[in-house]
KOLGU-4560 file (N, C-alpha, C; in nm, 3 decimals, padded with zeros to 5 digits):
<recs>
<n_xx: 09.913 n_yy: 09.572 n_zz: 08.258 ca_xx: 09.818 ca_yy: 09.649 ca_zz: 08.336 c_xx: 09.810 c_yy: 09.596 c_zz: 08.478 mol: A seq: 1 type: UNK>
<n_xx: 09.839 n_yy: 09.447 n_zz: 08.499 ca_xx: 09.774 ca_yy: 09.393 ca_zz: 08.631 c_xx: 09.934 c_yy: 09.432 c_zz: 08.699 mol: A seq: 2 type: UNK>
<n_xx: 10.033 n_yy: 09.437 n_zz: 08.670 ca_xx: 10.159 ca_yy: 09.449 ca_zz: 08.678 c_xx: 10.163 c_yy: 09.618 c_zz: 08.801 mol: A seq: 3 type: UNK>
<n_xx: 10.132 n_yy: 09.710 n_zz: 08.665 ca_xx: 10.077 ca_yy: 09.845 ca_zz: 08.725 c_xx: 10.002 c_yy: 09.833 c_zz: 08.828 mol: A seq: 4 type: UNK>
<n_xx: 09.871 n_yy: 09.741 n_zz: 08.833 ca_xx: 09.778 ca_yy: 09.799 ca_zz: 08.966 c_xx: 09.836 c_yy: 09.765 c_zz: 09.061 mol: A seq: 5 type: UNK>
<n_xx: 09.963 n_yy: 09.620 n_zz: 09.077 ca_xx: 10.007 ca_yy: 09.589 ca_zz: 09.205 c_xx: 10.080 c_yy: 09.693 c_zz: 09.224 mol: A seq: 6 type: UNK>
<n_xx: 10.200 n_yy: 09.752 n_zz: 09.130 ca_xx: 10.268 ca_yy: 09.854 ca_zz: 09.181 c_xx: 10.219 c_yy: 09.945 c_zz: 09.258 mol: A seq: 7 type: UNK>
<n_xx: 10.102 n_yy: 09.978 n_zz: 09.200 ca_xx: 10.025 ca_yy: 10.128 ca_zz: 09.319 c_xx: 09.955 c_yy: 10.029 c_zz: 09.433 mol: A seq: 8 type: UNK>
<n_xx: 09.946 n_yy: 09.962 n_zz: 09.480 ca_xx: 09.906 ca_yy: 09.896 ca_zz: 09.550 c_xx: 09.986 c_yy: 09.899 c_zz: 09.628 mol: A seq: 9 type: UNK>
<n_xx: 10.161 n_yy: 09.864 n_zz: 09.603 ca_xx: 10.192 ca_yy: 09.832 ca_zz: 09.664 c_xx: 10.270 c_yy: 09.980 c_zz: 09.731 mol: A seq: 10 type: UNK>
<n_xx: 10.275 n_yy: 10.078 n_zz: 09.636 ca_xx: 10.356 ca_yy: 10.173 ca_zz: 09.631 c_xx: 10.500 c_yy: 10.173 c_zz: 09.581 mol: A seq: 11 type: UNK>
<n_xx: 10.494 n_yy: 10.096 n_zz: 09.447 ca_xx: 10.635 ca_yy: 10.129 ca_zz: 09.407 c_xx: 10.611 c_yy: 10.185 c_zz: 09.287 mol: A seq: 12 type: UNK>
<n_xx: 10.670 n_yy: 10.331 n_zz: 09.335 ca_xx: 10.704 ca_yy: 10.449 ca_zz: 09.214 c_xx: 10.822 c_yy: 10.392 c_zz: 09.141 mol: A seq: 13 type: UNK>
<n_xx: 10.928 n_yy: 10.327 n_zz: 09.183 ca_xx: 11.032 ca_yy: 10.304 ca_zz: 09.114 c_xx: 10.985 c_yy: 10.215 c_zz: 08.945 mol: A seq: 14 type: UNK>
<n_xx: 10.902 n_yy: 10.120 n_zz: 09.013 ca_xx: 10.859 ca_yy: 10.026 ca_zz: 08.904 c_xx: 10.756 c_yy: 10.111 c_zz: 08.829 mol: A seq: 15 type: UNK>
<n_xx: 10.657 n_yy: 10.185 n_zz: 08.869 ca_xx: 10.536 ca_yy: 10.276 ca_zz: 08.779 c_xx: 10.610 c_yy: 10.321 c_zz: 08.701 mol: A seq: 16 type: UNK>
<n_xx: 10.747 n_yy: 10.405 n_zz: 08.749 ca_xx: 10.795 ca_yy: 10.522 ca_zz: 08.635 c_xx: 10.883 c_yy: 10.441 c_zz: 08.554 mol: A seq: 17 type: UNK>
<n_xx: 10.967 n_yy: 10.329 n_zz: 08.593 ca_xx: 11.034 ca_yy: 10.235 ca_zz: 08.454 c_xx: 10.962 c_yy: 10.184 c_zz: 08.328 mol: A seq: 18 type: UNK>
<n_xx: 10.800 n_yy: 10.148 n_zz: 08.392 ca_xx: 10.681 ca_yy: 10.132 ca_zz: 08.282 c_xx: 10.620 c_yy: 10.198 c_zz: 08.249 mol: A seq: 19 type: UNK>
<n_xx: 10.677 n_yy: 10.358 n_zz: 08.264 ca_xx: 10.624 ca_yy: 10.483 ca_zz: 08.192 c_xx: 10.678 c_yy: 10.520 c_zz: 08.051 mol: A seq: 20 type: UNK>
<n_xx: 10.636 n_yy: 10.516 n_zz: 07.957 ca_xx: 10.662 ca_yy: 10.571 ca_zz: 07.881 c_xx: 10.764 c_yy: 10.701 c_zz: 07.881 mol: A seq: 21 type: UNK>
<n_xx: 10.902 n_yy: 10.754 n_zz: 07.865 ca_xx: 10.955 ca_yy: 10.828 ca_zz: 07.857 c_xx: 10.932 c_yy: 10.986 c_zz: 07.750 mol: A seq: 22 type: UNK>
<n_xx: 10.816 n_yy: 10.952 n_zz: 07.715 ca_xx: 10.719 ca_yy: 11.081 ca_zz: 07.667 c_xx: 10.638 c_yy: 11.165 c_zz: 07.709 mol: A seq: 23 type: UNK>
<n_xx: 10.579 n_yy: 11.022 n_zz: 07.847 ca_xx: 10.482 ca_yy: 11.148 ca_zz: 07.934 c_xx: 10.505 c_yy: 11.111 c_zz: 08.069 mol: A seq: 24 type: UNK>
<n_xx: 10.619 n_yy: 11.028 n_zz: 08.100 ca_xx: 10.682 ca_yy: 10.974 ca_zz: 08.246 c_xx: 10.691 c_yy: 11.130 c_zz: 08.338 mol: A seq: 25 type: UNK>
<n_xx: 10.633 n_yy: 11.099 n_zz: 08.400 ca_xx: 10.642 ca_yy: 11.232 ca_zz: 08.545 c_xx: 10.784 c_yy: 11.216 c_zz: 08.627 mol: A seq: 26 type: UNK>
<n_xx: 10.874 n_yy: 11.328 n_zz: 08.643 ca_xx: 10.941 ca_yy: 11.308 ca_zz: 08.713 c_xx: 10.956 c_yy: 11.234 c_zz: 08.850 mol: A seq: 27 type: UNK>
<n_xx: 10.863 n_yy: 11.222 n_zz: 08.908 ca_xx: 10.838 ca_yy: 11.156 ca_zz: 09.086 c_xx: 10.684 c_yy: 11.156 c_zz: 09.096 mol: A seq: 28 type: UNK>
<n_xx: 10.658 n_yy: 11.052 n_zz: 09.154 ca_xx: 10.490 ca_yy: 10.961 ca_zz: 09.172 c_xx: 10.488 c_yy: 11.013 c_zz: 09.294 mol: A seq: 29 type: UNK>
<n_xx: 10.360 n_yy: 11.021 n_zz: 09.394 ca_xx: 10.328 ca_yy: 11.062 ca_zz: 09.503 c_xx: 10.175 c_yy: 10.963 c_zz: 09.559 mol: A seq: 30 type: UNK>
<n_xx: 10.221 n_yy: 10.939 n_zz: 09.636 ca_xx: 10.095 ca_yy: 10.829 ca_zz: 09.664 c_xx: 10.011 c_yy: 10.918 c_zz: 09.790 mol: A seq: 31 type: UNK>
<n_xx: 09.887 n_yy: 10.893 n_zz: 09.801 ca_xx: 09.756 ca_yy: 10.909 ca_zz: 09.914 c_xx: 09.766 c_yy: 10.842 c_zz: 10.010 mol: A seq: 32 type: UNK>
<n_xx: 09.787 n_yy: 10.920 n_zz: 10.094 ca_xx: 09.785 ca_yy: 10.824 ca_zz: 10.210 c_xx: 09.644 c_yy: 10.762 c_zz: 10.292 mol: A seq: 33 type: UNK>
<n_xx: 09.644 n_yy: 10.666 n_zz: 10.363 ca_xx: 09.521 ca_yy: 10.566 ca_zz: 10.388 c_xx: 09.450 c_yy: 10.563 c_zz: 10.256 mol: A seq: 34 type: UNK>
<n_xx: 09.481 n_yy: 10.518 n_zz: 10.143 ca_xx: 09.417 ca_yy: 10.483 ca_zz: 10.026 c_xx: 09.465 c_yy: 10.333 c_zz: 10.039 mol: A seq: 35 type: UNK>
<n_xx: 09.337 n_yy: 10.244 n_zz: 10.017 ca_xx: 09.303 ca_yy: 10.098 ca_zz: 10.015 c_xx: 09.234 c_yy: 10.061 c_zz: 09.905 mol: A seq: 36 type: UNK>
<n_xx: 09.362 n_yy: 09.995 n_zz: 09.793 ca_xx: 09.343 ca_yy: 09.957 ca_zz: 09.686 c_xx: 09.250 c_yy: 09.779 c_zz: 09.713 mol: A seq: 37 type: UNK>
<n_xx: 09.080 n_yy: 09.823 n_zz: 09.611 ca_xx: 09.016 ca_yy: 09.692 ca_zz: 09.672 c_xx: 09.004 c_yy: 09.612 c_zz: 09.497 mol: A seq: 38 type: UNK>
<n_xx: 09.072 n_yy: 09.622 n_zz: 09.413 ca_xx: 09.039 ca_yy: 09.549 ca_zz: 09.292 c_xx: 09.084 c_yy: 09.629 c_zz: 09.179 mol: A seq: 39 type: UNK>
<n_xx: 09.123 n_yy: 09.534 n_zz: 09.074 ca_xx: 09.119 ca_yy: 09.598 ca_zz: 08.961 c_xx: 09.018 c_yy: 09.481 c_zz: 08.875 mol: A seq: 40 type: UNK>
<n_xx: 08.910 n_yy: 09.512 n_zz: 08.744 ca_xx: 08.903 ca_yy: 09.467 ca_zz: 08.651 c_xx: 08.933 c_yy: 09.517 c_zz: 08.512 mol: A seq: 41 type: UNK>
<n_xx: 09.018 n_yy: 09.453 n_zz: 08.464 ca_xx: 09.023 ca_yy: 09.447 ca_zz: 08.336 c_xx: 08.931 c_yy: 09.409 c_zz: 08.211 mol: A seq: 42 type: UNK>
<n_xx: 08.861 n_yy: 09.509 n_zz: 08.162 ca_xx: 08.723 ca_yy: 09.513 ca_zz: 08.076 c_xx: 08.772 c_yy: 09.497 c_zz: 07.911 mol: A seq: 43 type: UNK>
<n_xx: 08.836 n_yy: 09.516 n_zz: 07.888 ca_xx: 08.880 ca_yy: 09.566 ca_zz: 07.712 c_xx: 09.020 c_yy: 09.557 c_zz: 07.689 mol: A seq: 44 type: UNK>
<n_xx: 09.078 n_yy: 09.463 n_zz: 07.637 ca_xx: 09.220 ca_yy: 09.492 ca_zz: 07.553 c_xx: 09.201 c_yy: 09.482 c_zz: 07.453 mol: A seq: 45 type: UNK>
<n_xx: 09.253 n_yy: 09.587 n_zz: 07.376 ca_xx: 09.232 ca_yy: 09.575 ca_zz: 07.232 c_xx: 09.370 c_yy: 09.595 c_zz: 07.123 mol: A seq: 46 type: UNK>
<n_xx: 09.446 n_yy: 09.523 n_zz: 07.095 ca_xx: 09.541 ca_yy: 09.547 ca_zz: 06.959 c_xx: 09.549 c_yy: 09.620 c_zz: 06.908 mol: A seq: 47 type: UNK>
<n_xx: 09.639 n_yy: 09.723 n_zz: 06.875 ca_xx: 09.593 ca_yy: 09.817 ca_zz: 06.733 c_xx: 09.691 c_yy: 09.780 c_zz: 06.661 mol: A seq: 48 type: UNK>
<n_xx: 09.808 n_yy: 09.752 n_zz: 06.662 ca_xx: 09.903 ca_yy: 09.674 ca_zz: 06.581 c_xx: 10.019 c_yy: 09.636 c_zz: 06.639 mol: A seq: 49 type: UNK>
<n_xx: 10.142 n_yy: 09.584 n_zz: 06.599 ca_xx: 10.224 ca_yy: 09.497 ca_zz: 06.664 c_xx: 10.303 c_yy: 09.545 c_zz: 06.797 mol: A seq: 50 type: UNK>
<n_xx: 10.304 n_yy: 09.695 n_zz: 06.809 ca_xx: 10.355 ca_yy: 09.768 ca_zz: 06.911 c_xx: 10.276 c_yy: 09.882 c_zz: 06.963 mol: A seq: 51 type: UNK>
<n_xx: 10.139 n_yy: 09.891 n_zz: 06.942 ca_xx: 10.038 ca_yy: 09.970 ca_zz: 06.989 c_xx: 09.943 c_yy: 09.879 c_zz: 07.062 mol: A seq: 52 type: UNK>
<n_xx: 09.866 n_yy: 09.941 n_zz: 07.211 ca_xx: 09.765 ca_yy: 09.849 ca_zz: 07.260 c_xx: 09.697 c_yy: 09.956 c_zz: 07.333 mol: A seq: 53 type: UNK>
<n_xx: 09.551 n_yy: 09.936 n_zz: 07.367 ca_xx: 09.475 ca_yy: 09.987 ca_zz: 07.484 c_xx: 09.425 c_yy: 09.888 c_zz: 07.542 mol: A seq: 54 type: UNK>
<n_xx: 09.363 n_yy: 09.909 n_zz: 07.659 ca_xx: 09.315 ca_yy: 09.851 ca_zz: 07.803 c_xx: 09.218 c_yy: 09.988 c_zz: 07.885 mol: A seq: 55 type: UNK>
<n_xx: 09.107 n_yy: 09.880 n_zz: 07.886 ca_xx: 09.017 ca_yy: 09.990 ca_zz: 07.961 c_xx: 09.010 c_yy: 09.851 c_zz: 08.097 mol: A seq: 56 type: UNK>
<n_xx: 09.004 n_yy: 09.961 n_zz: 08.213 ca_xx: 09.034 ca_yy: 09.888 ca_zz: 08.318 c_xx: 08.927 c_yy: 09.960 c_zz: 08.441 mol: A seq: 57 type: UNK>
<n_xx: 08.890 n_yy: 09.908 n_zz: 08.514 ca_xx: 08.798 ca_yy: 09.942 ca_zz: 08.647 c_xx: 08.955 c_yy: 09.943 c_zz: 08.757 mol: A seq: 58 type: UNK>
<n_xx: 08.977 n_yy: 10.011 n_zz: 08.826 ca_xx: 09.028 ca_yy: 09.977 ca_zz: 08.950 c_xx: 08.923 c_yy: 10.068 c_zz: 09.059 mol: A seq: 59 type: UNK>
<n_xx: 08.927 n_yy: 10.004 n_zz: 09.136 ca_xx: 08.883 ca_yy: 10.020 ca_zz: 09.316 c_xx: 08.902 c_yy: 10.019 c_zz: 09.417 mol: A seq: 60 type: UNK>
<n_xx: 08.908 n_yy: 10.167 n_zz: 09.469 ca_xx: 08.987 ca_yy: 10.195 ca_zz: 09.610 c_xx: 08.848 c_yy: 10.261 c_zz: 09.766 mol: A seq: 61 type: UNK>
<n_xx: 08.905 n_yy: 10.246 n_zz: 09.825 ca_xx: 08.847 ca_yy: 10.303 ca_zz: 09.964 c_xx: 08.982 c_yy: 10.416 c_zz: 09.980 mol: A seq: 62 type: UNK>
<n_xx: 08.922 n_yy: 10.586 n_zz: 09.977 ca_xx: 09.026 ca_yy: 10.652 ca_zz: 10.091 c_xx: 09.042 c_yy: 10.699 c_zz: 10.186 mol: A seq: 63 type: UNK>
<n_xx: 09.111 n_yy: 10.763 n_zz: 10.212 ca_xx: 09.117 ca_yy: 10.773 ca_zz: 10.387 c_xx: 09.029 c_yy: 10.805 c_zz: 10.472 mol: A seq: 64 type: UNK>
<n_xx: 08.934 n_yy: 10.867 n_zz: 10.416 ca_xx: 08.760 ca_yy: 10.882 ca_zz: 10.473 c_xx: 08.678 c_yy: 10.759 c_zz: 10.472 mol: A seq: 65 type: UNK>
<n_xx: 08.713 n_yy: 10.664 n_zz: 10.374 ca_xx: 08.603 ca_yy: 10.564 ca_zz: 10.374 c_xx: 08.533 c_yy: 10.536 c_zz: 10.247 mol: A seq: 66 type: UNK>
<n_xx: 08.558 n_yy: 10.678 n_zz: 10.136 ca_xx: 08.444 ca_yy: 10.653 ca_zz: 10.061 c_xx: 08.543 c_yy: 10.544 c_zz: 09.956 mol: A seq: 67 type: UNK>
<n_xx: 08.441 n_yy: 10.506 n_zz: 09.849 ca_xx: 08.453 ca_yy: 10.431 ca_zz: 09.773 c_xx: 08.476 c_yy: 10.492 c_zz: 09.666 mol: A seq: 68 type: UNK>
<n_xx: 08.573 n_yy: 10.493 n_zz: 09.573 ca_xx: 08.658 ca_yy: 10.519 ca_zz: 09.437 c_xx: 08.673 c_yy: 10.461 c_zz: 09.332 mol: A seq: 69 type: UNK>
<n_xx: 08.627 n_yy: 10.469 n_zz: 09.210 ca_xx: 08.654 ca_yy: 10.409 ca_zz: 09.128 c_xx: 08.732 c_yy: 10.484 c_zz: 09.054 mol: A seq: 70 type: UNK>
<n_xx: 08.804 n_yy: 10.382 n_zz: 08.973 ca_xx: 08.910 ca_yy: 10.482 ca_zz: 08.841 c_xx: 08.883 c_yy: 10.396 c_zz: 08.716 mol: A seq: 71 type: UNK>
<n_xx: 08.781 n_yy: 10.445 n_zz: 08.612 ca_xx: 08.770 ca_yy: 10.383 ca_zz: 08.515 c_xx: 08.887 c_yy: 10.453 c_zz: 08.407 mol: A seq: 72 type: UNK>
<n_xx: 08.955 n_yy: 10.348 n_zz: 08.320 ca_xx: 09.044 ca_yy: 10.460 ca_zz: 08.243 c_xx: 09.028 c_yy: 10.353 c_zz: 08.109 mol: A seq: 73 type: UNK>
<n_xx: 09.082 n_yy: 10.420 n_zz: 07.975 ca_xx: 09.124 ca_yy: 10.343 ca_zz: 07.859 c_xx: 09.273 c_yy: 10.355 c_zz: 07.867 mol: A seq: 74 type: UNK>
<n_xx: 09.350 n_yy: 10.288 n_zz: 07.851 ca_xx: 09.513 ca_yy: 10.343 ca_zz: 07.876 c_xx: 09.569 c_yy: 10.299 c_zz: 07.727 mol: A seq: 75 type: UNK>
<n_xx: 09.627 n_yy: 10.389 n_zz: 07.696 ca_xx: 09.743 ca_yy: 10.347 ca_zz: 07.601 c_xx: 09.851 c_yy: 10.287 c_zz: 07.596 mol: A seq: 76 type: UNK>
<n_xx: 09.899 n_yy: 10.249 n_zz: 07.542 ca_xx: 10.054 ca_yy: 10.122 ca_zz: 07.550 c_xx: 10.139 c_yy: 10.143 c_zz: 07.422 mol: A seq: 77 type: UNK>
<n_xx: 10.256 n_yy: 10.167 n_zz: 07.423 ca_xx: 10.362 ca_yy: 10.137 ca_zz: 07.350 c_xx: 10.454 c_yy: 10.026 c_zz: 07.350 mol: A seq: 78 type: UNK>
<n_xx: 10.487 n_yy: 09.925 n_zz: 07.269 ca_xx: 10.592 ca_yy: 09.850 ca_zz: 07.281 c_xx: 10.756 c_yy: 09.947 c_zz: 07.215 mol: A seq: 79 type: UNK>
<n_xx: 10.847 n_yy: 09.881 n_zz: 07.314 ca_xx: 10.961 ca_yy: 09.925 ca_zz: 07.228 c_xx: 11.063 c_yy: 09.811 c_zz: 07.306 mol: A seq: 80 type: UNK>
<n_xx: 11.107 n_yy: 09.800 n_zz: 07.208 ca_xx: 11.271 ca_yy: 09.659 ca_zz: 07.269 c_xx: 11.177 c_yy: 09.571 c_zz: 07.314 mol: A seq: 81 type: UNK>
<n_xx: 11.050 n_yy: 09.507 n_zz: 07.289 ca_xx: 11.033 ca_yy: 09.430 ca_zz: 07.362 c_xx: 10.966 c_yy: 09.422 c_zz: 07.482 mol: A seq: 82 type: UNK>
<n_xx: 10.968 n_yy: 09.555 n_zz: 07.517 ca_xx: 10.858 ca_yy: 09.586 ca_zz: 07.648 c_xx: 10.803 c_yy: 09.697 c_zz: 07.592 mol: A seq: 83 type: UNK>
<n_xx: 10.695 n_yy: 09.681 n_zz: 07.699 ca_xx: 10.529 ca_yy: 09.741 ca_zz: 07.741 c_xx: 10.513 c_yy: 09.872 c_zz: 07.798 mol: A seq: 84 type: UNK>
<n_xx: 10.491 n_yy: 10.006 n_zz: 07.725 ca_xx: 10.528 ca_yy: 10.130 ca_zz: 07.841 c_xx: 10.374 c_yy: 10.189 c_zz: 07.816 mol: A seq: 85 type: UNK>
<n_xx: 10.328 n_yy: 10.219 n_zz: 07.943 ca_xx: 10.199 ca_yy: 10.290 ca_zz: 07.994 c_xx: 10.261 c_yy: 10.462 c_zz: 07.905 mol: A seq: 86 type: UNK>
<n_xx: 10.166 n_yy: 10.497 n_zz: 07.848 ca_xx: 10.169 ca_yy: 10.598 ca_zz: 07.774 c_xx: 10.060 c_yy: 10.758 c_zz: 07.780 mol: A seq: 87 type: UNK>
<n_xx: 09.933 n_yy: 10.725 n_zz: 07.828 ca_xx: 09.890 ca_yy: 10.803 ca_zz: 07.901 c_xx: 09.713 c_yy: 10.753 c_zz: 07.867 mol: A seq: 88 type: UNK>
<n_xx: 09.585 n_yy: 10.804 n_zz: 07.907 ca_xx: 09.494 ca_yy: 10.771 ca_zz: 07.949 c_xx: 09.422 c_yy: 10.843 c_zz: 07.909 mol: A seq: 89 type: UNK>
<n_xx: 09.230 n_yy: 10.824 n_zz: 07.892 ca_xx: 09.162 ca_yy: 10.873 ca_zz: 07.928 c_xx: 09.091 c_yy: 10.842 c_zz: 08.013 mol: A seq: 90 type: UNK>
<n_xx: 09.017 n_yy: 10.891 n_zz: 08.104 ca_xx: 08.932 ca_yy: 10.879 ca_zz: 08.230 c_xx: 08.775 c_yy: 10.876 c_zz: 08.173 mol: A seq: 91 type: UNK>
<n_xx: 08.723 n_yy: 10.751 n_zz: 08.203 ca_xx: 08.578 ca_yy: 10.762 ca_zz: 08.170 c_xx: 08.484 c_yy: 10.804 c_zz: 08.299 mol: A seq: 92 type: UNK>
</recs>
């Protein structure tokens, strides 16, 4: 997860969509411009078994107006080979 928030932080689609899950991976990422990523917390990981996981996470942005953003989500996770693929979300 902390992996992911630097990517959008930093703006690399290349790395978001390799740790996408190939089930609900979007063809091409598109980033906001003047969006100022100010934090992520990580609230909840929870196990569901040896290759299933969620993560409910706070991240926090300022955008190009100024205001203040939050993105609360629960995210899903798949393991396969050994790695970790972002699988898709709900938004609280």
């Amino acid at each position: 997860m902390r992996s992911r928030y630097s990517a959008f932080v930093l703006e690399r689609a290349d790395y978001l969509l390799a740790t996408w899950h190939a089930s609900t991976r979007p063809t091409e990422l598109g980033f906001d411009a003047g969006v100022r990523w100010l934090g992520l917390e990580v609230k909840q990981h929870q196990p569901i078994d040896a290759t299933h996981a969620e993560v409910e996470f706070v991240a926090r942005q300022r955008d190009k107006s100024g205001r203040a953003v939050r993105l609360h989500e629960r995210s899903r996770f798949v393991r396969e080979d050994g790695r970790w693929y972002y699988v898709d979300g709900d938004l609280k």
